[in-house]
C-alpha positions as CSV (number, residue, x, y, z in Angstrom):
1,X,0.0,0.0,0.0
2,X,1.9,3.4,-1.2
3,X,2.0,5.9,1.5
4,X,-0.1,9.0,1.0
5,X,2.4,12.1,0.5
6,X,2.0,15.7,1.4
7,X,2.5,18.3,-1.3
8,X,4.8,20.7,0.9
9,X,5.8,22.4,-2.1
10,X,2.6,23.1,-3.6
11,X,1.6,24.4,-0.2
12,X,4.7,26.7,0.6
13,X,4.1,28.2,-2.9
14,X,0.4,28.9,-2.6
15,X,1.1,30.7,1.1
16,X,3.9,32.3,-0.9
17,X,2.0,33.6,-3.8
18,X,-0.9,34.6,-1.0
19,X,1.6,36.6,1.1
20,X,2.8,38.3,-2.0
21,X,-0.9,38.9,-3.2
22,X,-1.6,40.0,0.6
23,X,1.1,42.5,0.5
24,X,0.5,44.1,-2.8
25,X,-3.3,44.3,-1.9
26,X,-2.2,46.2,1.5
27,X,-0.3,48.7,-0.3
28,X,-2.3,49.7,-2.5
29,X,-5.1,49.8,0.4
30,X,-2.9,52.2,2.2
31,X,-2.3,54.5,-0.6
32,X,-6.1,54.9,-1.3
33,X,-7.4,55.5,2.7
34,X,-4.3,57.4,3.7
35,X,-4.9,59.3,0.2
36,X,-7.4,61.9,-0.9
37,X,-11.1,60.4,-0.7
38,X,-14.3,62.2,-2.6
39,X,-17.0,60.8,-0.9
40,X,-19.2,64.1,-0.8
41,X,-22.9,63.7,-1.2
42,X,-26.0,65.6,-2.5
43,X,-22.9,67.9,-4.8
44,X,-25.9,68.8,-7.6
45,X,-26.5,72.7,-7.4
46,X,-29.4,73.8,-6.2
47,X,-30.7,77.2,-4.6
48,X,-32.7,77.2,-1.5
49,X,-36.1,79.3,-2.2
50,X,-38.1,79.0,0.8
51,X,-37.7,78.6,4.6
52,X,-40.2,77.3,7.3
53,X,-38.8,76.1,10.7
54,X,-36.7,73.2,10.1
55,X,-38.4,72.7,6.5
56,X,-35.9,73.8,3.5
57,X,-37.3,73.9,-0.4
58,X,-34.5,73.1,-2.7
59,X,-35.0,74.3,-6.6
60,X,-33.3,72.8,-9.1
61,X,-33.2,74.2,-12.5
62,X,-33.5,71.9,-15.6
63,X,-30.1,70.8,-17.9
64,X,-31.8,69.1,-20.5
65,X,-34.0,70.1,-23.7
66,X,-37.1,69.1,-23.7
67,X,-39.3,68.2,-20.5
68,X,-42.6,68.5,-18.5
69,X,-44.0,72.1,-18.5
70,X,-44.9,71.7,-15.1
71,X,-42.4,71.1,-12.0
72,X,-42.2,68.3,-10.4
73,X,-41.8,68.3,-6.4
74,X,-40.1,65.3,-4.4
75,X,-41.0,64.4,-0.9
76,X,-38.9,62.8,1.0
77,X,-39.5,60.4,4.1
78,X,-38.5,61.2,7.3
79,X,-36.6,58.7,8.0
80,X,-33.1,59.1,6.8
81,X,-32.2,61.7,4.5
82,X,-33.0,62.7,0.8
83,X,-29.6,62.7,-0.2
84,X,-29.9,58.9,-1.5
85,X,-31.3,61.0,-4.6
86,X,-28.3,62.7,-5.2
87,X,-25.8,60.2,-3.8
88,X,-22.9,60.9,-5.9
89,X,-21.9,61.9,-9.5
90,X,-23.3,59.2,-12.4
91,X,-25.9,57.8,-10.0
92,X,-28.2,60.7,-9.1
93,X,-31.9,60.8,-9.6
94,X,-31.4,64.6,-9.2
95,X,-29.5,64.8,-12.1
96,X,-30.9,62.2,-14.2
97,X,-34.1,64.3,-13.8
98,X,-32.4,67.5,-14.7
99,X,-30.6,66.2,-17.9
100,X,-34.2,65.0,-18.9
101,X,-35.6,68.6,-18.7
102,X,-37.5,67.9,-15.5
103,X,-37.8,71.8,-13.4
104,X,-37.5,69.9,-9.7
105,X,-38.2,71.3,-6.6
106,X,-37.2,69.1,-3.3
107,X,-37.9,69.3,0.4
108,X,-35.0,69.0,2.7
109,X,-37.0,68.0,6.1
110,X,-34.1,69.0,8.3
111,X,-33.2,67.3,11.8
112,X,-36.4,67.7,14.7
113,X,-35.8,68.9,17.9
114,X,-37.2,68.8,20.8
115,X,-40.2,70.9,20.5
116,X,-40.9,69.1,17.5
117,X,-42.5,66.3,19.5
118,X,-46.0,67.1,19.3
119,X,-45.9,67.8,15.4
120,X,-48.1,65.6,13.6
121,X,-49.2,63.9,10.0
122,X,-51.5,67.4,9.7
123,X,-48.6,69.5,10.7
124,X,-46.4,68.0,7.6
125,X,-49.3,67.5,5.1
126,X,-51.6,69.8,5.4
127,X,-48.9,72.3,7.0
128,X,-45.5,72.2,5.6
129,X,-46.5,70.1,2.4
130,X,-49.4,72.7,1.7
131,X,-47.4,75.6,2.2
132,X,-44.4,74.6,-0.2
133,X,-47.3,73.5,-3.3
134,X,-49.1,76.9,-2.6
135,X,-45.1,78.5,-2.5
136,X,-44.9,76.9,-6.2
137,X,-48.1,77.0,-7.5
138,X,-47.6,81.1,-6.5
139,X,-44.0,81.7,-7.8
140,X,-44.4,79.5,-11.2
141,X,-48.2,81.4,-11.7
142,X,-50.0,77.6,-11.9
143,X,-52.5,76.0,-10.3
144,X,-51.2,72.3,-10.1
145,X,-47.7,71.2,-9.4
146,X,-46.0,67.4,-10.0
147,X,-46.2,65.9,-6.8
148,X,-43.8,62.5,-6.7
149,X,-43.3,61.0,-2.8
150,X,-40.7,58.7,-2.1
151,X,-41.6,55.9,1.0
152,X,-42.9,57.6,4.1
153,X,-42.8,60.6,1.9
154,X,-45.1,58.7,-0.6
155,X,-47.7,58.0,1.8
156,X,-47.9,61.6,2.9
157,X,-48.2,62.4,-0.9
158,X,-50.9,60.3,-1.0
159,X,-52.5,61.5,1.8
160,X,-52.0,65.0,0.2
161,X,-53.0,64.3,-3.4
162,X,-56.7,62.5,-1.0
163,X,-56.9,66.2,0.8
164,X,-55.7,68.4,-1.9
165,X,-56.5,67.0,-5.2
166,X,-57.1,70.6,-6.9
167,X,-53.6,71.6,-6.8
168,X,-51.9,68.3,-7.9
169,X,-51.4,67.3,-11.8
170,X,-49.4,64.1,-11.4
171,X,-49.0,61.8,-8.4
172,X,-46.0,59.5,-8.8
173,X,-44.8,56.9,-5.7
174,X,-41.8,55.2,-5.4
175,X,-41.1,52.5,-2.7
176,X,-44.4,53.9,-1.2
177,X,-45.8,51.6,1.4
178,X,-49.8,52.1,1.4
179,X,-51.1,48.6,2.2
180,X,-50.0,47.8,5.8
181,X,-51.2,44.3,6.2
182,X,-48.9,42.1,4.8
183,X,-46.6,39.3,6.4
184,X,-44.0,39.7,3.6
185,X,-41.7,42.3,4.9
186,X,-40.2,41.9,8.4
187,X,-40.3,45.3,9.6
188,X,-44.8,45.2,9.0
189,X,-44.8,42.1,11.3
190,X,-42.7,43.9,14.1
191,X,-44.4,47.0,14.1
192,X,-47.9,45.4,14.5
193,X,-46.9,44.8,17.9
194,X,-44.4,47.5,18.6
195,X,-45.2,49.4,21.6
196,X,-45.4,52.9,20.1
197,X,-46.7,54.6,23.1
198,X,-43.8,53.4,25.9
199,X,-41.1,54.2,22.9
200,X,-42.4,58.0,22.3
201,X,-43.2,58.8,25.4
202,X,-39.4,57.2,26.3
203,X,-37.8,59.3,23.6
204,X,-40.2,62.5,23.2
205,X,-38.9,62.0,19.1
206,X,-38.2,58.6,17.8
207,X,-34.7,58.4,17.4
208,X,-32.9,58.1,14.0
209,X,-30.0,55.9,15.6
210,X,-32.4,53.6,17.1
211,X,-34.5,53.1,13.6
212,X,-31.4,52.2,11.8
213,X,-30.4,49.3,14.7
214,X,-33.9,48.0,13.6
215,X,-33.3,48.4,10.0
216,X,-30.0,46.4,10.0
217,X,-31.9,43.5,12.5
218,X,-34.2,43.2,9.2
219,X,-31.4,41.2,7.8
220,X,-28.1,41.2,9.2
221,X,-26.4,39.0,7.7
222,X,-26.3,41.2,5.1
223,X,-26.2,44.5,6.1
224,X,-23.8,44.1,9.1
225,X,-21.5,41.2,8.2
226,X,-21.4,40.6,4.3
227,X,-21.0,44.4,3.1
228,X,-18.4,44.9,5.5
229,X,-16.7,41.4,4.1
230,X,-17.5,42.9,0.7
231,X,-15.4,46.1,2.1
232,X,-12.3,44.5,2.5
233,X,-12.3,42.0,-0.1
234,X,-12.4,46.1,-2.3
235,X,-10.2,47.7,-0.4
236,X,-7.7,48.3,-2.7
237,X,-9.9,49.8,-5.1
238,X,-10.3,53.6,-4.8
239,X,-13.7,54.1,-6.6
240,X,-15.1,51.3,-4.3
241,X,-13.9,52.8,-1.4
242,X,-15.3,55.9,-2.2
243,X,-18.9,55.1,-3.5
244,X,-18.9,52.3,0.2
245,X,-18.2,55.7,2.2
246,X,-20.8,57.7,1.0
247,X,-23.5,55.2,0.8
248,X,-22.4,55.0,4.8
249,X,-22.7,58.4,5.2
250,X,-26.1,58.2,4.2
251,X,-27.1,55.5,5.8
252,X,-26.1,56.8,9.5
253,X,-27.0,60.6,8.9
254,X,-30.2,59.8,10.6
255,X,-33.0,62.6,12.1
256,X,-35.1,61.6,14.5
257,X,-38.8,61.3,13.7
258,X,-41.4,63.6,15.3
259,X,-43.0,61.8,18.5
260,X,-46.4,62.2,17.2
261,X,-45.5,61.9,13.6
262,X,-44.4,58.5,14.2
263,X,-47.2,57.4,16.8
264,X,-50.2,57.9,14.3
265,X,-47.6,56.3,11.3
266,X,-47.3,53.4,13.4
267,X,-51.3,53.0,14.7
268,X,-52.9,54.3,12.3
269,X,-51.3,52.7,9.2
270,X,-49.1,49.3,10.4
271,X,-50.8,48.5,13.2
272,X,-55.2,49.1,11.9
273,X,-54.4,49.9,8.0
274,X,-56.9,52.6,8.2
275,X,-55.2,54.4,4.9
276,X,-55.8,52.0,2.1
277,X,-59.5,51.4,3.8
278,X,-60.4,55.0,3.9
279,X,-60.6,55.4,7.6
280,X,-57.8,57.7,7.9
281,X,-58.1,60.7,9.1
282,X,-55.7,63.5,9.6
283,X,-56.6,67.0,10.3
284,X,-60.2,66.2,11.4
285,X,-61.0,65.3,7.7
286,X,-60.9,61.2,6.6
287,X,-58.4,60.7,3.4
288,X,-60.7,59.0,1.1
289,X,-58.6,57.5,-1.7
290,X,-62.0,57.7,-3.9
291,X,-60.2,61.8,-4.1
292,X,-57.2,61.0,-6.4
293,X,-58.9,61.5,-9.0
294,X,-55.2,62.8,-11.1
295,X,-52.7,60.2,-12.8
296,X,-50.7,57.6,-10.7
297,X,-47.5,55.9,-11.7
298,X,-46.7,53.4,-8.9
299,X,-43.2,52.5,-8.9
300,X,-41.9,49.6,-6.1
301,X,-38.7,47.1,-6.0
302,X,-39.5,43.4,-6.1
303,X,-36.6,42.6,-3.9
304,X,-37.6,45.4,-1.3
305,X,-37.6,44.0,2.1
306,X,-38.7,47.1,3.7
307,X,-41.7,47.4,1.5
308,X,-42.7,44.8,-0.4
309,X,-44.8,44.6,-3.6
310,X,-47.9,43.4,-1.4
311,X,-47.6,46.7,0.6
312,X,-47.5,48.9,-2.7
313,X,-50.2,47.0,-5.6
314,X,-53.4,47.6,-3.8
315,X,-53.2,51.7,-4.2
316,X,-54.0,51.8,-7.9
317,X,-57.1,49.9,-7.0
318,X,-58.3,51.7,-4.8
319,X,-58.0,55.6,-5.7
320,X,-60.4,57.5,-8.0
321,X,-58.1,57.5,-11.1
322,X,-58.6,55.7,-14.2
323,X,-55.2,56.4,-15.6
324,X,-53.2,54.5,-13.1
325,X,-49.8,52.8,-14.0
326,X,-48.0,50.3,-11.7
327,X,-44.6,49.4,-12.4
328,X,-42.2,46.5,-10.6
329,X,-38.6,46.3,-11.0
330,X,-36.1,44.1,-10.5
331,X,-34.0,45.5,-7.0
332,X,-34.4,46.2,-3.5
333,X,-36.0,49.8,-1.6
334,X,-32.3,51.6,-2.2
335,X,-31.6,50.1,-5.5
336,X,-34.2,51.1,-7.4
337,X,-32.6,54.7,-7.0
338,X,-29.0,54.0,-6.8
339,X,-28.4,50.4,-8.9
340,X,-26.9,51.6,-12.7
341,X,-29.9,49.5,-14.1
342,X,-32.6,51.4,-12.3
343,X,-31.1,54.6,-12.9
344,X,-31.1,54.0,-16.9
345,X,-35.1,53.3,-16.2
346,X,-36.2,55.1,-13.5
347,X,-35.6,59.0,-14.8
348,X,-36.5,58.1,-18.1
349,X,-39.5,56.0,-17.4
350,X,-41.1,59.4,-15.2
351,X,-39.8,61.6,-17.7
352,X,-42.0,60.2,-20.5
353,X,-44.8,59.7,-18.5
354,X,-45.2,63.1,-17.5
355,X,-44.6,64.0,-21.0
356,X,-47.1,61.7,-22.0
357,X,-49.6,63.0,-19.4
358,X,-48.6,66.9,-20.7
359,X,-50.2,65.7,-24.6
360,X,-52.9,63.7,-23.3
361,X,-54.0,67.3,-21.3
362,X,-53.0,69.2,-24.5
363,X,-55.2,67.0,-26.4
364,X,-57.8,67.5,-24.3
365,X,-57.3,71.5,-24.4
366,X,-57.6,71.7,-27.7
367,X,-60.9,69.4,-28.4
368,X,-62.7,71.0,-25.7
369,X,-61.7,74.6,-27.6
370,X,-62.5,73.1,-30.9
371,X,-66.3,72.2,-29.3
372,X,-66.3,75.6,-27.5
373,X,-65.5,77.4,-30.8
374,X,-68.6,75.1,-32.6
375,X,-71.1,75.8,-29.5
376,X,-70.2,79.5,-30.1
377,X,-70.9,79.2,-34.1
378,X,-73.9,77.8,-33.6
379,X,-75.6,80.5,-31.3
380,X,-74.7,82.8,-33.5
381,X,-76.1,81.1,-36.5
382,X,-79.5,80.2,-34.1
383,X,-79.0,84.2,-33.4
384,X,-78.8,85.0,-36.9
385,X,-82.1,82.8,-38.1
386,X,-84.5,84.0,-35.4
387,X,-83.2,87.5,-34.2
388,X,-85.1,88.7,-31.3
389,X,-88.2,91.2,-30.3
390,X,-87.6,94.0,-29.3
391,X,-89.6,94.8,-25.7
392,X,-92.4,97.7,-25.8
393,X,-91.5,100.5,-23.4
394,X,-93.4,100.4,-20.3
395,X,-95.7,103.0,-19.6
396,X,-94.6,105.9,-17.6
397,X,-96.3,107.0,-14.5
């Protein structure tokens, strides 16, 4: 029987080749972290044309040729920051708007303070919300404004476009969760028994720090062991490095959320659905979806495990619109703004639409005119035929 033999010297020159590799990839490493590192975020110019506490409206003036003649606002959620649109050069909804001759406006919601506890879903909708669309609709001389939420941010645009429905054109939603009873996402099952009232009166605001810990329990394996892994296996490479540090940036630049914001979220929408049944109510008035009566294009990731597809489907359903659109793509709740293939359909795709929506209005215009124009020709002509008698004076007393 022949004695099994070692291979020493294919194993000393593998653990040589792997120290060499090893040592290379550390110097290079140490070039790039101890070097110069662009990882600044949100760089796209804008100017900021209106101011209301912590509330800041960001104007954006269009690049590209031809585009929607009316503006198109963005609200963001409150949770996190609205940066992720404008993460970082070649990957920014922001500027993919702009280059497609989009005139964009965006709310920046700021970080709450203390006496920002008792705000509520009124306070942002029907206060802040209002107040930046009557801002617009005033300095742009229009009555309707493009009104595109994105998440949390999307279900207060809903609520809005339910309240308000006479100064919004357009309603587009992105990752916009609106159908709170669903198993399918981790975060609906947890809130349905999350204890809302101990954590705001605890906190006063619902703090941002302690959100993210319960958005990286969603799946941790991922999000706490394998991008880091993912991290050093790329450490070497300096455009990596970069794009990894500003997608953490945004990730822990976290506001809190207003006490009372986020106690009527939570009861109110993942705990008794009351939105998507038209039992809401916010301001003293019920949000009856029956309202949105504009277009909808419903955008939402397949992959999204913060808002799943089950969460976002129902809404075209369910609102007064018959020119509804619902679109599914193929990546998660960040990707679909971030990924290279999302960002090649995503602009576009709401681009066109609004586009699309501009003729169909302009179409519309003009046959009512053409009918107006007939009605008027045919009074005349009825005027003409049969002209009429004149009235005998009164008598005078």
């Amino acid at each position: 029987m022949s004695q099994f033999k070692i291979p020493v010297d294919r194993i000393l020159a593998k653990v040589a080749e792997d120290a060499e590799r090893v040592r290379t990839i550390s110097e290079k490493a140490s070039d790039v972290l101890l070097g110069p590192l662009d990882t600044d975020i949100s760089t796209t110019p804008g100017e900021v044309v209106y101011r209301e506490d912590r509330l800041t409206l960001k104007h954006y003036a269009p690049i590209g040729g031809d585009g929607p003649k009316t503006p198109l606002l963005i609200v963001y959620a409150l949770i996190n920051r609205e940066t992720m649109l404008d993460l970082q050069p070649g990957r920014s909804v922001v500027q993919n708007f702009l280059k497609e001759g989009i005139d964009l406006y965006m709310i920046e919601w700021g970080y709450p303070t203390r006496k920002d506890r008792y705000l509520t879903i009124d306070d942002h909708v029907n206060g802040y919300m209002d107040n930046v669309m009557d801002f617009i609709r005033q300095r742009q001389n229009l009555s309707k404004v493009n009104l595109m939420g994105v998440c949390m941010g999307g279900t207060f645009s809903v609520i809005y476009a339910a309240l308000h429905p006479e100064k919004v054109k357009n309603l587009i939603t992105t990752v916009t969760p609106t159908n709170f009873d669903t198993e399918k996402g981790l975060l609906h099952i947890w809130f349905k028994d999350f204890d809302v009232d101990r954590t705001v009166k605890t906190f006063g605001n619902m703090p941002g720090d302690l959100l993210n810990i319960i958005f990286l329990l969603l799946n941790p394996a991922r999000l706490m062991i394998d991008k880091y892994v993912g991290f050093l296996e790329n450490i070497d490479n300096k455009v990596f490095v970069e794009n990894f540090m500003r997608m953490e940036k945004w990730i822990f630049d976290s506001p809190d959320v207003p006490g009372e914001t986020f106690r009527q979220f939570i009861k109110d929408c993942y705990q008794n659905n009351l939105l998507i049944k038209n039992k809401m109510e916010v301001g003293g008035t019920r949000v009856d979806l029956k309202k949105i009566t504009m277009p909808l294009l419903n955008i939402y990731g397949r992959f999204d495990h913060l808002v799943p597809p089950e969460a976002c489907e129902l809404l075209t359903r369910k609102i007064g619109s018959k020119d509804t659109e619902d679109i599914c793509l193929d990546t998660g709740h960040i990707g679909i703004y971030v990924s290279s293939k999302c960002q090649k359909e995503l602009s576009p795709k709401i681009a066109r639409w609004l586009k699309e929506r501009d003729k169909i209005e302009q179409k519309a215009e003009a046959t009512k005119s053409r009918a107006k124009k007939s009605n008027d020709k045919k009074s005349k002509a009825r005027a003409k035929a049969s002209p009429r008698k004149k009235k005998k004076a009164g008598n005078q007393i």
